[in-house]
C-alpha positions in Angstrom: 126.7 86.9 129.8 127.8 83.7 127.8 124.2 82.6 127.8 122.9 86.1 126.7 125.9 85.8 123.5 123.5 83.0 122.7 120.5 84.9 122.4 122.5 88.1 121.4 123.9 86.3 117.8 121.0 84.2 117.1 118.9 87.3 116.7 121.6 89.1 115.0 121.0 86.7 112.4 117.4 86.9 112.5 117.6 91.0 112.1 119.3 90.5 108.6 117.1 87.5 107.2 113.4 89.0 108.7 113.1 92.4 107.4 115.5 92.0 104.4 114.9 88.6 103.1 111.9 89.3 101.5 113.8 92.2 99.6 116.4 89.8 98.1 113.7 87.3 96.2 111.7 91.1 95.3 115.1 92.2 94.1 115.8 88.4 92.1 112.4 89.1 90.3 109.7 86.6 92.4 106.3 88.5 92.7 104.0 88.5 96.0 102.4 84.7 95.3 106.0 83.0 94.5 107.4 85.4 97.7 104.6 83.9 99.8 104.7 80.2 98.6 108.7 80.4 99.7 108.2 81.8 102.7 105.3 78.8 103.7 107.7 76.8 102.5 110.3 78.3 105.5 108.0 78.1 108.2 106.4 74.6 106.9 110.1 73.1 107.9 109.8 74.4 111.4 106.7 72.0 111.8 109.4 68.9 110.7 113.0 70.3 111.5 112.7 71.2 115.8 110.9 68.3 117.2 112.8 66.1 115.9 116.2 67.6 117.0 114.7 68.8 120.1 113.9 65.2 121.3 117.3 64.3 120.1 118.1 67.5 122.9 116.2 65.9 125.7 117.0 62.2 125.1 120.8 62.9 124.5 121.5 65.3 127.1 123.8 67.3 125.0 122.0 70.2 123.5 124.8 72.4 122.6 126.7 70.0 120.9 123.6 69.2 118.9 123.0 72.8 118.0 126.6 73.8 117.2 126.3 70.1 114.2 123.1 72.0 113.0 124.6 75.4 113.2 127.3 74.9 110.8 125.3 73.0 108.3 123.2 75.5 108.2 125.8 77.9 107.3 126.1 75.4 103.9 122.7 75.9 103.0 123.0 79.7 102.8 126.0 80.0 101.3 124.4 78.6 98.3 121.8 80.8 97.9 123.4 82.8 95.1 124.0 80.1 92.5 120.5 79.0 93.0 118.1 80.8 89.9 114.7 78.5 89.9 112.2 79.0 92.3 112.3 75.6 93.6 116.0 75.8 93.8 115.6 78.4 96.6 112.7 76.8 98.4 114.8 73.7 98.5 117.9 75.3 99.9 115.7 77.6 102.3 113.8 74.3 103.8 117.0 72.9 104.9 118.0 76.0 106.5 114.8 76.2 108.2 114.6 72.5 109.6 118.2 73.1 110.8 117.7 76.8 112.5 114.2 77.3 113.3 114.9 74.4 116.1 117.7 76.1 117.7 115.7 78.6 119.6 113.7 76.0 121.2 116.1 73.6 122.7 118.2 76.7 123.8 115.3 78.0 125.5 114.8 75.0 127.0 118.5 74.8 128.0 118.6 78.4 129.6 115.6 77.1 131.3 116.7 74.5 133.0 120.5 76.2 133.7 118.4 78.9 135.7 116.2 76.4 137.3 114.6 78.1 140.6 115.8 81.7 139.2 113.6 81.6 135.8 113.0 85.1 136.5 115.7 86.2 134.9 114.6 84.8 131.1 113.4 87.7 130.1 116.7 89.8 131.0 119.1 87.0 129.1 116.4 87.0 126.1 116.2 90.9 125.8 120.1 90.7 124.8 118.4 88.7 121.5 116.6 92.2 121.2 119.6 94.5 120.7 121.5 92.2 118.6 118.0 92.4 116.0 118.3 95.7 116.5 121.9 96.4 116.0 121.8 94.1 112.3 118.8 95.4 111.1 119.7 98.8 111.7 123.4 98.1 110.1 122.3 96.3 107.5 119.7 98.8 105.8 122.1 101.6 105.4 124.6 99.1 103.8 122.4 97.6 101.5 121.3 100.8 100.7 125.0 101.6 99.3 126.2 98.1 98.5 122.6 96.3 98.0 120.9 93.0 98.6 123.2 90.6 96.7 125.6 90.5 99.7 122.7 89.1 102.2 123.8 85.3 101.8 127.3 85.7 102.6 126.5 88.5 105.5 123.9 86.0 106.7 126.2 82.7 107.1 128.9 85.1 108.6 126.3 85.7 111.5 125.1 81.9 111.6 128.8 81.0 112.2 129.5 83.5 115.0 126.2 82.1 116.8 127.9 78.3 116.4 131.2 80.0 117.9 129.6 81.9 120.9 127.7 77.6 122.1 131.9 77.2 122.7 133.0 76.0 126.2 129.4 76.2 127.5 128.3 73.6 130.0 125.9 71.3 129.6 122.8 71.8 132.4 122.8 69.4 135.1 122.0 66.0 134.3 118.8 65.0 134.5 117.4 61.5 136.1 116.2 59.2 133.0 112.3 59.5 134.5 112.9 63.4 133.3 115.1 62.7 130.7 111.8 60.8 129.1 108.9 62.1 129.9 106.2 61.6 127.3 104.1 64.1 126.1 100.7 62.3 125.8 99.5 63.4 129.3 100.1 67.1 128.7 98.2 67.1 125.2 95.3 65.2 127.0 94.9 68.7 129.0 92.4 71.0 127.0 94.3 73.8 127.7 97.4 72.6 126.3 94.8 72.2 122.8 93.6 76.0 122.9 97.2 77.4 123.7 98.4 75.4 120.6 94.9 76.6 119.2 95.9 80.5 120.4 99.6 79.6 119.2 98.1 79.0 115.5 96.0 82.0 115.0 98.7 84.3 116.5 101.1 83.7 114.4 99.6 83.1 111.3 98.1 86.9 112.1 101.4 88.0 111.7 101.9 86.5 107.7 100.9 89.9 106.0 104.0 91.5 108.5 106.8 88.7 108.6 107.0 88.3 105.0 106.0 91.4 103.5 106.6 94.4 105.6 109.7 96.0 104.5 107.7 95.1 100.8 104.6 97.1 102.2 107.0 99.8 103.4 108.4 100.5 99.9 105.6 100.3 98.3 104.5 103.8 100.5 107.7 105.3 99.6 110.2 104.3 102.3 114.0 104.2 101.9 115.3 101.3 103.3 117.2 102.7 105.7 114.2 103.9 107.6 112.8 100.7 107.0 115.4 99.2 109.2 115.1 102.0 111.8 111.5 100.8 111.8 112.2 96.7 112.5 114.7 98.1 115.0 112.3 100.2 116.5 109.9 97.5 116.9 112.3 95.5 118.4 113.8 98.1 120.5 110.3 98.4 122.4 110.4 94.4 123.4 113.4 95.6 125.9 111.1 97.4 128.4 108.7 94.6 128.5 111.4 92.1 129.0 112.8 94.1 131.9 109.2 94.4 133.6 108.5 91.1 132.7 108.7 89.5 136.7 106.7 92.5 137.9 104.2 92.0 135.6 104.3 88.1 135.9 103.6 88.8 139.5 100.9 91.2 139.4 98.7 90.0 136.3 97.3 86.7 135.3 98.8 84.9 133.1 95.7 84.1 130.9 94.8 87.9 130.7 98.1 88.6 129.8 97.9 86.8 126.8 95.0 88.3 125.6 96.3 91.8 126.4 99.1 90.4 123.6 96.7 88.9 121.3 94.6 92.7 121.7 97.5 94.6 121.1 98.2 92.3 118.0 95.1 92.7 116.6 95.0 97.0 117.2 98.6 96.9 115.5 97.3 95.2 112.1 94.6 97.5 112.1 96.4 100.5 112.1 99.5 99.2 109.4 96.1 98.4 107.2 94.4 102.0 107.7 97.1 104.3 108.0 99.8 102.9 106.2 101.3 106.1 105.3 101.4 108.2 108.1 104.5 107.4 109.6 103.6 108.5 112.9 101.2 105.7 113.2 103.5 103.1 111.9 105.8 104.4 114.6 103.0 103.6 117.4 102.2 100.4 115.9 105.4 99.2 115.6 106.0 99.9 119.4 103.0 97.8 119.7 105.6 94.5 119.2 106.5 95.1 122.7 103.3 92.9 123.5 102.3 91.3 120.5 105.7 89.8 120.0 107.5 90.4 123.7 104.7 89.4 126.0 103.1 86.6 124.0 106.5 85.1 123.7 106.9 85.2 127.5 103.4 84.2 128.2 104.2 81.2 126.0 107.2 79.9 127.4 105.3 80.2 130.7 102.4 77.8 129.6 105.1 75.6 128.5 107.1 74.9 131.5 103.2 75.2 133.5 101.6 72.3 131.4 104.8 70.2 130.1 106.7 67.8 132.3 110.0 69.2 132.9 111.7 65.7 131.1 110.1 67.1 127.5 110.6 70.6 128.2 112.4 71.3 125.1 109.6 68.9 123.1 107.4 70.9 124.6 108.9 74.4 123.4 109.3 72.3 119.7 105.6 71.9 119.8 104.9 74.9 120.6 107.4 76.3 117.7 106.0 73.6 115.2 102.1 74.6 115.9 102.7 78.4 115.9 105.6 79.1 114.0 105.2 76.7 111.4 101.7 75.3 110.7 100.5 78.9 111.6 103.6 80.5 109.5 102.9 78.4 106.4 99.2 79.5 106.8 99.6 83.1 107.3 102.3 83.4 104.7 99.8 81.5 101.7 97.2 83.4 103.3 99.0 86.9 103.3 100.4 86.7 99.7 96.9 85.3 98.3 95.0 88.5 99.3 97.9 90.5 98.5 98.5 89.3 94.8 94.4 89.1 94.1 93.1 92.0 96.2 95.4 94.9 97.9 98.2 94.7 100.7 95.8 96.5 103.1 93.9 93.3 103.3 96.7 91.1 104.1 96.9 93.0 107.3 93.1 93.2 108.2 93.1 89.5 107.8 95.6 89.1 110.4 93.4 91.5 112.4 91.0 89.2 112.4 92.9 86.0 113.3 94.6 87.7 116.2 91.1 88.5 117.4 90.0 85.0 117.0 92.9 83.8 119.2 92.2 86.4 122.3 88.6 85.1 122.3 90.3 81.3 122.4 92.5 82.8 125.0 90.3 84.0 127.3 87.5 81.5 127.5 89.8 78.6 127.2 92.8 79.0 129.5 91.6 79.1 132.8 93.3 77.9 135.4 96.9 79.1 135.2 96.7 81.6 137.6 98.5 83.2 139.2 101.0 83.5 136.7 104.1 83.7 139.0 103.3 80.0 139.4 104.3 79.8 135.6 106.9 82.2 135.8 108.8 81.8 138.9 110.8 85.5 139.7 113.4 85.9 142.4 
């Protein structure tokens, strides 16, 4: 349960800044480009900020600690926020928040990880309580911005940040690791080809998702919805990654974990198709909202698996930094320039198809260039 608080608040935090971030600069007057260009500059940091930290992690031995010093600095940056009026003011500010947070999630993964050991199986049941606490901010949050609006996001936001710090307190350390572990280089695993394509797959994936990350709740308004349903929505979404997180080992067990991954990547691409084509019907953004369940759930889960399949255990949390820095920031800094290019210059619609098209690209990378990781349940041990 004390592990699960960790997930639980992190994500809490994460369900006010993703869906309603982008509303704040909207509502502080920055149009789709400027939107876009902060939002690069966001995931950019996550390509400097959790490597370095996250050796720090594995060298050290003392993750917690590490992320608790990080935690509360970050809770500086935001509190800042409002005083700040220039456009490079804010990106400033919201690059040191990113190279101090984005890196959290990776060396705590990496820390539940090795606290399970043998009984990894039961990730995906401490990560699913990151789940409801997204769901329970983002759905509080949109009615009270509604009635209060988005000024109050800063100060909401580094309440949030603090509690996460709060809940690392009086949590042990895992068990120390020889220094042969504690050291393990990296160079042999990124001499394996399928380490390249998953960082390849990693890329594409998420830089498919630019178009929904940073303009979403945007797109949403733009077809008329409050933004009350538009939390309901990110909820929703969210809501849908708890089955797959509880199925998770029987799934792990029965299915490859290469086609797996590009049942995600599919999923992905269906969902940006749809949000592009039907934008309006709400039934359909219902359906491809649930769709997160694997483009977000399973990919996530397929990725961590790779990880601890094709890292040494010593760099596992450099590893899950790589991983984060590839994906989440080289391919978020893409997919947000990307996204808010074809926004600004030709219509919303074809933000999304674009990220249609990447998605597709990285199942085809996924499925002719991960062999060899089967079974999964050799990736993803269950009890």
């Amino acid at each position: 349960m004390r592990l699960g608080g960790g997930y639980f608040w992190y994500f809490a935090a994460l369900g006010l800044f993703v869906p309603y971030w982008p509303l704040y600069l909207a509502g502080r007057g920055f149009d789709a480009v400027q939107i876009g260009l902060v939002m690069g500059v966001f995931a950019g940091m996550r390509i400097v900020g959790p490597p370095l930290y996250a050796h720090r992690a594995d060298a050290s031995g003392r993750p917690l600690a590490l992320l608790s010093a990080a935690g509360l600095a970050t809770v500086v940056c935001v509190v800042v926020f409002p005083s700040l009026h220039s456009l490079w003011a804010i990106a400033l500010a919201l690059a040191a928040y990113s190279a101090l947070w984005n890196g959290f999630m990776s060396v705590y993964d990496a820390h539940v990880l090795q606290r399970l050991g043998d009984d990894a199986g039961r990730y995906g049941l401490l990560r699913l309580w990151g789940s409801i606490g997204f769901i329970a901010t983002s759905v509080l949050a949109g009615a009270w911005f509604e009635n209060v609006g988005m000024d109050s996001l800063p100060l909401t936001l580094a309440l949030l940040i603090a509690v996460t710090v709060a809940s690392l307190a009086g949590l042990p350390d895992a068990p120390a690791r020889s220094p042969v572990q504690a050291t393990a280089p990296l160079r042999a695993a990124l001499k394996d080809p399928r380490v390249r394509a998953f960082l390849g797959v990693s890329f594409l994936m998420i830089a498919s998702h630019g178009a929904y990350y940073n303009f979403f709740s945007l797109y949403l308004e733009r077809f008329g919805y409050p933004r009350a349903a538009i939390g309901l929505l990110w909820a929703w979404a969210v809501a849908a990654e708890i089955g797959l997180f509880l199925l998770a080992p029987r799934l792990f067990l029965r299915w490859s974990l290469r086609w797996l991954m590009v049942t995600a990547l599919l999923a992905a691409t269906a969902r940006w198709i749809a949000l592009a084509v039907w934008p309006e019907s709400l039934w359909v953004v219902i359906a491809a909202q649930a769709l997160h369940l694997a483009s977000f759930g399973l990919f996530h889960l397929c990725s961590v698996a790779v990880v601890q399949a094709l890292f040494p255990r010593g760099a596992a949390a450099r590893g899950q930094a790589l991983y984060g820095s590839v994906g989440y920031g080289a391919g978020g800094v893409a997919g947000a320039w990307l996204s808010g290019w074809l926004w600004q210059e030709f219509a919303p619609q074809a933000a999304f198809l674009a990220g249609a098209a990447l998605a597709l690209a990285a199942a085809w990378l996924a499925a002719t260039r991960l062999r060899g990781l089967d079974p999964a349940r050799t990736a993803y041990p269950v009890p």
